[in-house]
N, C-alpha and C positions, 0 to 999 in steps of 0.2 A: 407703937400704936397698931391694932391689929386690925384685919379687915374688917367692913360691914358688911351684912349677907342681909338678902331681902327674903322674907316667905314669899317667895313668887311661887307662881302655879307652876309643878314640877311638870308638867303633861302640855305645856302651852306648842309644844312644835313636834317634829320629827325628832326620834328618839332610838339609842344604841338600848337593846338588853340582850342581855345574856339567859341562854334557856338550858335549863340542866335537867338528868331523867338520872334515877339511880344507879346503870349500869352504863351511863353514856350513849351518844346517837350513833357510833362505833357501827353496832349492829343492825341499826334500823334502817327499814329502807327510804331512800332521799324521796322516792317519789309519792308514798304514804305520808311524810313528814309535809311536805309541801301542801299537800292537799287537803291535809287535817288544818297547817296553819291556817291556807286562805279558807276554809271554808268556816274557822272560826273564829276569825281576827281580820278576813280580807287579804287583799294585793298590798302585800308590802313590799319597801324600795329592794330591800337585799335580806338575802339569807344567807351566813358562812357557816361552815365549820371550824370550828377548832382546834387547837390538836389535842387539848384536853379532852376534846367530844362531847363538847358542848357546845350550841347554838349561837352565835352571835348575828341579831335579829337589829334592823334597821327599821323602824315603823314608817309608813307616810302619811297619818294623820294623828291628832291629839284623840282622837277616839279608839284607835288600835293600840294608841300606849297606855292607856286608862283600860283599857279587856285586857292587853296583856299583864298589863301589875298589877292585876289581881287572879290571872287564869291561874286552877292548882291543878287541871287536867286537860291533856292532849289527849281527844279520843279516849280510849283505854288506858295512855300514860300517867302515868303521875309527874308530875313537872313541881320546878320550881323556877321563880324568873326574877330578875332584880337588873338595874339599870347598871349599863357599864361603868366602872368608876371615873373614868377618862376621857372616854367620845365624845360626851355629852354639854360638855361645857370647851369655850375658847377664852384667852385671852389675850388681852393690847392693850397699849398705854396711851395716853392722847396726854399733850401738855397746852397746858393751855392757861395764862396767868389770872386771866379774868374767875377763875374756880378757886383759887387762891383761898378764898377767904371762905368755902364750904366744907362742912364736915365732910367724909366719906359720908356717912348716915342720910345727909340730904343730896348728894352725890346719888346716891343708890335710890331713895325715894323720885328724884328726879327724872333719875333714864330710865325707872324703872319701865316705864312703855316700849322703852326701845331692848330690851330683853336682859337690861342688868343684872346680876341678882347680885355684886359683890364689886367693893371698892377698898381700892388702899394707895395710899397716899405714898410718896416714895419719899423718904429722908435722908440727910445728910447730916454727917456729926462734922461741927464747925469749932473751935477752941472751944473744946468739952461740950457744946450743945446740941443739940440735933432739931435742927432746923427743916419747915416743911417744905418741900420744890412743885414746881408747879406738872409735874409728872404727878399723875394718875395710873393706878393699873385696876382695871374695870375687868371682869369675869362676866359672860354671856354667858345665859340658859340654854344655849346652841352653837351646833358644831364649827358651821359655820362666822369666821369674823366679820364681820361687816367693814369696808372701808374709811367710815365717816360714821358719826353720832351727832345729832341736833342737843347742844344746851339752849336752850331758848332761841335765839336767835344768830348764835354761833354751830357754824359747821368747822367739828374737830374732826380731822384726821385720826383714824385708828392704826397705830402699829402694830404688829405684831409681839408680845411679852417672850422676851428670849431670858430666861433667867439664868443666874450666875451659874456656874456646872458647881457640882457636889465635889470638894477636895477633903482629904483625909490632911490633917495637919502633925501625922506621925509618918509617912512615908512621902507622904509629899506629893503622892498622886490622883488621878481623879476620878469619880465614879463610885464613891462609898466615901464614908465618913470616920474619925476616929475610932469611933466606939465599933465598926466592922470590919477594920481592918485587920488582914490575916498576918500583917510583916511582925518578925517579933524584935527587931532594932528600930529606933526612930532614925529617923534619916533631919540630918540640919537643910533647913530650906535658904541657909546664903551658902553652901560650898558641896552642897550633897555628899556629903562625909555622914558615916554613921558610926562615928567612935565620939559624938559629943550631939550633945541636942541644940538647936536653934540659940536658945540665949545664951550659952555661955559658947560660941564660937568668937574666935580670934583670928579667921583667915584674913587673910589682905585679899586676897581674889576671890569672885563669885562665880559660882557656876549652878545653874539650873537641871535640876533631877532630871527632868523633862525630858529637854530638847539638849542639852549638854551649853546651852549660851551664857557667857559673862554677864548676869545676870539672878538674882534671887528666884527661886522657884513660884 
């Protein structure tokens, strides 16, 4: 089952964009750039560079992120600007059995006041079935997580979403996936031998790719 996403107001808080110029801010001066932005968007919280050299803009109200996603001109510049793909949204899981019995879809209708815009239910596959837990992972329209979320009259604890790390199940290690992996032998995930693949190994002892531990990878 895949998330629900809410049309939430994408401008409702403080917002990461990113601001690009065709030959890069490389060249331009920091102190003209400053001055063009606030004088045409305001005091905003922060301004970076990049090393691409390009802008990474932090707004401080839903009014300068609405002028900036639409600005096609700095002064004289020509710009283009589009929100970060990553800043702008957090996530955390709350468990909570009383929810048990709600879609993600009213899930997300629900919090939607408290800045949800996405919910997905966490499952577990049980003698062939996959059955739903009373884990939640909620997605915020802001950078920021919040501690606690109000379901009506329940105050849920927010964790933080630490998701599984990316493993490659041809080399056996982490940070990229099958299909990117550079090794050109699969490596077996019970003896880290790379003269046979995972299912047809025969070791009697296990040893971990990883770490070198009596144990499968």
């Amino acid at each position: 089952m895949g998330s629900h996403v809410s049309p939430r107001d994408m401008f409702s808080d403080s917002k990461f964009f990113v601001m690009s110029i065709p030959n890069s801010f490389h060249n331009v001066s920091p102190f003209l750039v400053s001055k063009l932005i606030s004088s045409t968007v305001g005091e905003v919280k922060d301004i970076k560079k990049l090393r691409s050299g390009d802008l990474l803009i932090q707004t401080a109200t839903s009014l300068q992120s609405s002028t900036l996603a639409t600005l096609t001109q700095l002064g004289t510049l020509p710009i283009t600007t589009s929100l970060h793909k990553g800043l702008n949204f957090s996530r955390g899981v709350i468990s909570q059995k009383e929810l048990l019995s709600h879609s993600e879809m009213e899930l997300v209708e629900n919090f939607a006041a408290q800045k949800v815009c996405a919910a997905r239910r966490i499952n577990i596959r049980r003698d062939g079935k996959l059955l739903p837990t009373q884990h939640v992972v909620l997605t915020f329209s802001t950078p920021q997580l919040p501690k606690s979320i109000k379901a009506g009259y329940l105050n849920c604890n927010v964790r933080l979403y630490v998701p599984h790390p990316l493993r490659c199940f041809k080399c056996q290690k982490y940070g990229h996936s099958q299909l990117a992996c550079r090794g050109t032998t699969p490596t077996c995930a019970k003896c880290a031998s790379t003269d046979h693949e995972t299912t047809t190994c025969e070791a009697n002892s296990l040893k971990c790719v990883n770490c070198d531990g009596a144990h499968p990878a």
